[in-house]
Structures are given as C-alpha cells and as structure tokens.
C-alpha positions as CSV (number, residue, x, y, z in Angstrom):
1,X,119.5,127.0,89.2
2,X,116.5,124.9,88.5
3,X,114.9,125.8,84.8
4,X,111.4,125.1,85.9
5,X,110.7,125.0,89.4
6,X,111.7,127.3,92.3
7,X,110.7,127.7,96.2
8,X,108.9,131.6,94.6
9,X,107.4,129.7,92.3
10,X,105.2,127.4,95.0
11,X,102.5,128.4,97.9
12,X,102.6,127.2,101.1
13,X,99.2,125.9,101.9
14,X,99.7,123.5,105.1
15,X,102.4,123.1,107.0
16,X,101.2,120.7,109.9
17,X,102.6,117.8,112.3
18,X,105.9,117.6,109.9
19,X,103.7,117.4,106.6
20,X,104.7,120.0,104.2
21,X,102.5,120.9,101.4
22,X,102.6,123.1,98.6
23,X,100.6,123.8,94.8
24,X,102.3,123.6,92.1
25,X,102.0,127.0,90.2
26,X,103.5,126.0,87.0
27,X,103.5,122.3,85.6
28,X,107.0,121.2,85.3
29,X,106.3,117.2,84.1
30,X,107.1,115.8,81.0
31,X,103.8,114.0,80.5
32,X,100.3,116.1,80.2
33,X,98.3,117.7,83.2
34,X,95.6,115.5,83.8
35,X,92.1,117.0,84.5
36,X,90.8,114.0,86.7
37,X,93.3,114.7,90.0
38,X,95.5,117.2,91.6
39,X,99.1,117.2,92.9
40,X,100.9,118.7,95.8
41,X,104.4,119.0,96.3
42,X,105.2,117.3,99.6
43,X,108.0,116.4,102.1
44,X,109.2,114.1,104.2
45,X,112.2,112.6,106.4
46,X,113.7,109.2,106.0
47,X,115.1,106.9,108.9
48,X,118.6,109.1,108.2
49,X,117.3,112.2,108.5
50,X,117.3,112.9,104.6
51,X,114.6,115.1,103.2
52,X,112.8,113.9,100.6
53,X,110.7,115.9,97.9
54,X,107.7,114.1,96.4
55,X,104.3,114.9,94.2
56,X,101.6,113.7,95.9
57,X,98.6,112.9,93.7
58,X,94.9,112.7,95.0
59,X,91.8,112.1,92.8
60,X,89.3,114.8,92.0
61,X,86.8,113.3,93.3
62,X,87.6,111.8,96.7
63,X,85.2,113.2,99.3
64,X,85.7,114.6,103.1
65,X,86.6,111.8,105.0
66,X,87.5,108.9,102.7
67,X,90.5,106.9,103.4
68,X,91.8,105.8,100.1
69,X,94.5,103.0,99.4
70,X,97.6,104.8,98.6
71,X,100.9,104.1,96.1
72,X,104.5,105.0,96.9
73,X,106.6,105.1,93.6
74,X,109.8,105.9,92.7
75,X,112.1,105.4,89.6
76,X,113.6,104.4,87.2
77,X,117.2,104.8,88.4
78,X,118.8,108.0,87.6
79,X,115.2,109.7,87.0
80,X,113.1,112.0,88.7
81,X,109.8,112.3,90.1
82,X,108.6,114.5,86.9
83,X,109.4,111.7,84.6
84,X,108.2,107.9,84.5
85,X,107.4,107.7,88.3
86,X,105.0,111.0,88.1
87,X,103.0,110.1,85.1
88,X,102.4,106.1,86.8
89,X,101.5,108.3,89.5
90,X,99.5,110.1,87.6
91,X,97.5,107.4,86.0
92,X,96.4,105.5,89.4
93,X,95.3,108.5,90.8
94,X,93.2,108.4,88.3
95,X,91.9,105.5,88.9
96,X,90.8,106.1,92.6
97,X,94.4,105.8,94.3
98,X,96.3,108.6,96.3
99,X,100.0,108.5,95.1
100,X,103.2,109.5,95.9
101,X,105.7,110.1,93.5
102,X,108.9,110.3,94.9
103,X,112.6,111.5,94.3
104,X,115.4,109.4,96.2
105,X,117.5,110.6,98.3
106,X,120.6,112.8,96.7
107,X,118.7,113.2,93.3
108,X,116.4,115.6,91.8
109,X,114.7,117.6,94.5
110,X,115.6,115.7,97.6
111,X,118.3,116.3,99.6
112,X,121.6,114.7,100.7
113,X,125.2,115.0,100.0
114,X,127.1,114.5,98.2
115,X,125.1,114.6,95.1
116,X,124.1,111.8,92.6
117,X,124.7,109.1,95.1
118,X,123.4,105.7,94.9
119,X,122.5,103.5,98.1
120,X,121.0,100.1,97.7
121,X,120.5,100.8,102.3
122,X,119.5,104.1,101.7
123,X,117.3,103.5,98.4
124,X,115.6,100.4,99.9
125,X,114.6,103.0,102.8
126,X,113.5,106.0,101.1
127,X,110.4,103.7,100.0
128,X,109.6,103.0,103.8
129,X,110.2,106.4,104.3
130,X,107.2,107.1,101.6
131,X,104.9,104.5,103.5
132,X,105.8,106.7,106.8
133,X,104.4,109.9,104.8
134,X,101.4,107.9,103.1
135,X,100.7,105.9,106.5
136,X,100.1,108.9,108.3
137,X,98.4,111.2,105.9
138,X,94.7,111.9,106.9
139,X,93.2,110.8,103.8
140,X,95.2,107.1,103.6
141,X,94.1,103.7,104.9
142,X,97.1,102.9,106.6
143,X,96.7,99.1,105.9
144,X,95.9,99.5,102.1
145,X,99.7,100.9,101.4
146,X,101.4,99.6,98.3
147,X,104.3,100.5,96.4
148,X,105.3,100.7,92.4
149,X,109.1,100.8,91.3
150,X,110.3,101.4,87.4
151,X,113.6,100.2,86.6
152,X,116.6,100.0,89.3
153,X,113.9,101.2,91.8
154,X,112.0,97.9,90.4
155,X,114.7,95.9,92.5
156,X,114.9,98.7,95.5
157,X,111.3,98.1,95.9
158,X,111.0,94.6,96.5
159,X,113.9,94.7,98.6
160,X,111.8,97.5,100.7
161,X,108.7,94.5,100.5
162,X,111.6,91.9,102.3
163,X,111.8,94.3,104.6
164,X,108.7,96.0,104.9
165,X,105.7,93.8,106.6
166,X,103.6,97.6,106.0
167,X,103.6,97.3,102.3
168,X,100.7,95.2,101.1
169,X,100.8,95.0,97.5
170,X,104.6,95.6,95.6
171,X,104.9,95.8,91.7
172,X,108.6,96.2,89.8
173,X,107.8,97.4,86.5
174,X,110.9,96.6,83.5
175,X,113.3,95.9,86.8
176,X,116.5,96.1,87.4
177,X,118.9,94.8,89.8
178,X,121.7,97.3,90.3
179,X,123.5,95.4,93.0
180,X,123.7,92.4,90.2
181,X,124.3,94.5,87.3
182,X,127.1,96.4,89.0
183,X,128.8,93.6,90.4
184,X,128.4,91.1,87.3
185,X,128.0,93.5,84.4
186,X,125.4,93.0,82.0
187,X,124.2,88.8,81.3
188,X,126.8,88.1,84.2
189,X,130.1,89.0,82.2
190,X,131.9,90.3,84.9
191,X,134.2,87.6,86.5
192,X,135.4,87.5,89.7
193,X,139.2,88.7,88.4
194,X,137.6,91.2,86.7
195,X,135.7,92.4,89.5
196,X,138.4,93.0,91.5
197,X,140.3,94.8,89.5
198,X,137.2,97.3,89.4
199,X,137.2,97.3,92.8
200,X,141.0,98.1,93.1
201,X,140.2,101.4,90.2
202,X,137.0,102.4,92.3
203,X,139.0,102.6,95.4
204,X,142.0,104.4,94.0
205,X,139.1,107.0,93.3
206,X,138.5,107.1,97.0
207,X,141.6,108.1,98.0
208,X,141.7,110.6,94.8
209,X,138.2,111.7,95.5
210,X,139.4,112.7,99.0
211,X,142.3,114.1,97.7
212,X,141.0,116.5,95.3
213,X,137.9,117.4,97.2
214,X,135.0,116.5,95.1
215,X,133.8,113.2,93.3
216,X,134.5,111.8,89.9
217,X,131.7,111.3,87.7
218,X,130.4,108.2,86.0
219,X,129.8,108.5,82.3
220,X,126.3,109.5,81.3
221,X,124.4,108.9,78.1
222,X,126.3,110.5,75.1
223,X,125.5,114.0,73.8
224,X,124.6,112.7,70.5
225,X,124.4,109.2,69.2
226,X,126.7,107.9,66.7
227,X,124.2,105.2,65.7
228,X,126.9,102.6,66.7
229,X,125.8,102.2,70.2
230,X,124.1,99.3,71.2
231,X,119.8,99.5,71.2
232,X,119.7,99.4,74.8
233,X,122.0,102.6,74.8
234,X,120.1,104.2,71.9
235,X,116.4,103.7,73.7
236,X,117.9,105.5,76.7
237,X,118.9,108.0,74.7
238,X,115.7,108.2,72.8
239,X,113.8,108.8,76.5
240,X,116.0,110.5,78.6
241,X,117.8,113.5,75.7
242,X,114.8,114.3,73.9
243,X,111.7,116.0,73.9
244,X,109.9,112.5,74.8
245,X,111.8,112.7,78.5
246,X,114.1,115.6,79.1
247,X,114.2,117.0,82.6
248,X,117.0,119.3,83.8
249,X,117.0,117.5,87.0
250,X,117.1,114.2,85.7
251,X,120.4,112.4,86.2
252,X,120.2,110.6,83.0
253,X,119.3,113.8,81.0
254,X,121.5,116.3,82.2
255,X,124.1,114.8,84.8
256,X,126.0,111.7,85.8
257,X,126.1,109.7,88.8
258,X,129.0,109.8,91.4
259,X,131.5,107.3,90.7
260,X,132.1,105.3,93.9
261,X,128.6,104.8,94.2
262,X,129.2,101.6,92.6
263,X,131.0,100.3,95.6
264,X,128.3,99.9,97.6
265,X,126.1,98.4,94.5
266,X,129.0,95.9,93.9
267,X,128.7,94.7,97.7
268,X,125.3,94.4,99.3
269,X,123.2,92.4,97.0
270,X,119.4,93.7,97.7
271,X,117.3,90.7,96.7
272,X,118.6,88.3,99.5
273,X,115.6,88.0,101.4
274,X,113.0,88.5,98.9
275,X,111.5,85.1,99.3
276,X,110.4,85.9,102.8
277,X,107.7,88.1,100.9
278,X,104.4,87.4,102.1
279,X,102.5,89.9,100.4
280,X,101.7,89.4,96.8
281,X,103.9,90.8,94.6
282,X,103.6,92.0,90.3
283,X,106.5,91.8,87.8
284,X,106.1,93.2,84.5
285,X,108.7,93.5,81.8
286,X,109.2,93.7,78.1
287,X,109.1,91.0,75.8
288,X,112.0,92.6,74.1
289,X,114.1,94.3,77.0
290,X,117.2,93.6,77.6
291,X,117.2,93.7,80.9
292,X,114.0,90.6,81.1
293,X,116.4,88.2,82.8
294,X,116.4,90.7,85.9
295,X,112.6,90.5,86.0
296,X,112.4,86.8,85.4
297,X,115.4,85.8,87.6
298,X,113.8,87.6,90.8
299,X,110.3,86.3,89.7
300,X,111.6,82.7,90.6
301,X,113.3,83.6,93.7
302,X,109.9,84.8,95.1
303,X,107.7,81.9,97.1
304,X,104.1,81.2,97.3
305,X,101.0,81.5,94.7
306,X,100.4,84.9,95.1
307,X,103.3,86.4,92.8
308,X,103.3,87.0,89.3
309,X,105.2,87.8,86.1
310,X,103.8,89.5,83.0
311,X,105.9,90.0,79.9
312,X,104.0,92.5,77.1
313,X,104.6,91.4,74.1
314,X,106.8,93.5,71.8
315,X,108.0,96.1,74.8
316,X,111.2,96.8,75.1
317,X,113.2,98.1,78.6
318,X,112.0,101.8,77.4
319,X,108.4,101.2,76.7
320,X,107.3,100.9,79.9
321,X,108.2,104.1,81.2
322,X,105.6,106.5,78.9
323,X,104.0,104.2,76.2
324,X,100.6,104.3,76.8
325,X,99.9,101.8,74.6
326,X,102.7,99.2,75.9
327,X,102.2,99.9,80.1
328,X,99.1,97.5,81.5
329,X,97.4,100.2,83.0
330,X,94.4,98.0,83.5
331,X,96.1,95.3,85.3
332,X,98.2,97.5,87.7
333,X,94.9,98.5,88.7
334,X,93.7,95.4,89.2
335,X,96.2,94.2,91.0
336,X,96.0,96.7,93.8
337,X,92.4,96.7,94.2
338,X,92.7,93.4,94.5
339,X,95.3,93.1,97.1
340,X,94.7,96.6,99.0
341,X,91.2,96.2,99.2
C-alpha cells in the first residue's frame, strides 16, 4: 500500500484525447511546496504500451494561450519522481518552464512487470515517451522541447538525444552510465574474465528465477551504516535513508532492484551514437564525485562547439540532487532559454 498517495486521495479534473490529469490533494514530495507554480499528476503511454505516471509542473503565472518551452526529466536511477527529478522540476517551472517530472517504467508509480526492472531500450524510450506527452500538450511549443536527466538517467537521456531529433536542448546532471558501470564495474575494474563469470551467475538466476517464480533481488543500500563503507556508499545513504530523501516508493530507499536487470545493462552500451548529437547538449558534475569520469568521458565523445561540461567545485555525486547551494540553477536556465528559445 502506498504510505502517501492513493487513487481516493486524487480528483479527476480532465480526462481528454488520452491525457489524464489529476490535483494533488496532499503533497507527498520530499522537497517544499512551492508557491510560484502548480502540479498535476499526469499519464502517459510509451512506444510499448507501458503507462507512465508523471507530475507535471506549470508556472503560476502562464496566461490563456501561451505555448511555453517545456522539460522532460527523470532520475536519478533507482528514484522517483517525488525526489531529485520533482524538485529540478520544480525549480524551472519556476522559472517560466512547463515540466514533467517523470517515473520510468516499472518503478515508483508507473507501470510494468515485473517490478524494479532496468532497460537501457526501454529507459532511453520512456523520455521520448515524455516528449510525446509534452509535444502534444496544449500549452507546449512543440519545437522548444528539452530534456534534464540526474544520475543513471543522465546517460538514458543523452542516449534518448542520439535518438531523438525532437529534443532540442539535453542536460545530464552528476551522470552515470549504467551500461559502462554494469559491465566494467566502477574505474573499469571489471575484466573481461571477470565479466563472464558474472554473466554465467546472472544467468543461472534466469533459469532459477523461472524456476521459483519470482525474481531475486539486487542488494540495496544497508539498513544502517557501519561507518566502514566507502563515501560514495555513505552519501547514498545520507540521501536516499533519511529524512533528507526518504520516499516509500523510492527503490533506493525502501526496495532493491531485480537482479537480472543487469543483463541487459552489461550488453547494450547506450552512448554509441551520442556523437551524432546535433543539438546542444550540458554536462554538469561534481568536482568531488566519484562518478566525474562518466560525465567527462561522454563529454569528449560528443562533437561540435555547442556541448559543454561544467564541474562545481567542491560537489560531490550527492550534491546535485537537493543542494541548493551546489545545483547551478542559474545556468540550467540559461541554457535552455538559450537553446529553446
């Protein structure tokens, strides 16, 4: 049962040409209500027929009639849309942008079985799935459509820009690739020996999984820390199992992800077309994250002189998801009135 949010708990106010909307009767984020804009829980269908659940934020003060650039974003991986991806979303609506903050399929509020599943196909589609939704919404420019991914979603999202000639502007905030990270381990440890023996354990799951009827679970983030783990570990914790980032439908706060789902990750690397980007693209990370290389290694992949990489000085992987005083609000903003103007 979800803790905070159920279907009584929500008003229908439109349902129209596939577009469901509804008002949120009870704020169920883990960042403040902001004054300046309002949110709607919507849905929406992506290319497989998965429903997705997102919060749609619109400024305030929009008037009848405007067609506002718009912001799909989603992340970071293993999160939901009332954490990171909801308070970015949040801020730019703020700032004059509709947004759409978004859960991926088989997570949080969106649908799909089985649960907890990772897809770098069906991840890299759920955002062009949110540019269907945000391309035909009344209020949106259609040609002023960009999109924002935190974390694994970071790497999703410029893999949805390869693909994606509709996306106009694309930032990956403190970025992850999973496909690389799954398949090499963290700094590339994983050999190719190694790796196959992982695939040889992840297989005998399969045929285990199948057996038993169900699906093995990854290990999550601890229940308590022993203050041996390493930082990285400990700043998850410090985000995802406390007060700061807690969500019941979070997979990183309350869950684990399905096992074989690394199979996938292992084999379809996501970023091998991302130099075909035309359209300008943003990569911010920490100074101090351990996870930089990912930023910095896709940074040089992309072509042309309209991409860039910033590094905030003294952020770690962590800061960029709620610190205020870390996240460059001021230059996300920039950057897509710049480019979706």
């Amino acid at each position: 049962m979800i803790k905070y949010l159920t279907l009584a708990a929500l008003t229908v106010i439109l349902i129209l040409g596939g577009f469901y909307m509804f008002n949120l009767t009870k704020w169920d984020k883990v960042f403040p209500k902001s004054k300046e804009v309002n949110v709607q829980k919507i849905k929406f269908k992506n290319r497989y027929g998965i429903t997705l659940v997102g919060d749609l934020y619109t400024p305030k003060n929009m008037s009848k009639g405007d067609k506002l650039p718009a912001i799909a974003i989603s992340g970071p991986f293993g999160a939901v849309k009332e954490q990171s991806s909801g308070l970015y979303a949040q801020k730019l609506a703020e700032r004059g942008f509709i947004t759409l903050a978004f859960d991926p399929s088989f997570t949080g509020e969106s649908k799909g079985k089985p649960r907890n599943v990772a897809s770098p196909d069906i991840n890299t589609e759920d955002f062009s799935a949110a540019v269907d939704y945000l391309s035909n919404f009344n209020s949106v420019n259609p040609n002023k459509i960009g999109i924002l991914g935190i974390c694994g979603f970071g790497g999703f999202g410029i893999n949805a820009a390869a693909a994606d000639t509709r996306i106009k502007a694309t930032i990956a905030v403190t970025m992850y690739d999973m496909t690389r990270v799954s398949a090499k381990g963290y700094n590339d440890l994983i050999d190719e020996e190694a790796r196959y023996k992982m695939k040889e354990n992840l297989n005998e799951q399969r045929t285990q999984d199948y057996k038993n009827g169900s699906y093995a679970k990854q290990d999550g983030l601890p229940s308590k820390l022993t203050g041996k783990e390493p930082q990285f570990v400990q700043d998850y914790y410090g985000y995802y199992k406390t007060k700061r980032g807690f969500h019941p439908r979070s997979i990183n706060s309350n869950g684990n992800w399905n096992m074989t789902s690394a199979l996938s990750l292992i084999n379809m690397p996501i970023l091998a077309y991302s130099q075909e980007i035309k359209n300008p693209v943003l990569i911010i990370h920490g100074e101090k994250a351990h996870s930089r290389y990912f930023g910095e290694d896709a940074f040089k992949k992309l072509k042309g002189n309209n991409k860039e990489l910033l590094i905030v000085e003294g952020a770690n992987h962590v800061d960029l998801y709620d610190n205020l005083d870390k996240i460059p609000f001021d230059k996300i903003d920039n950057f897509y009135k710049e480019n979706l103007k």
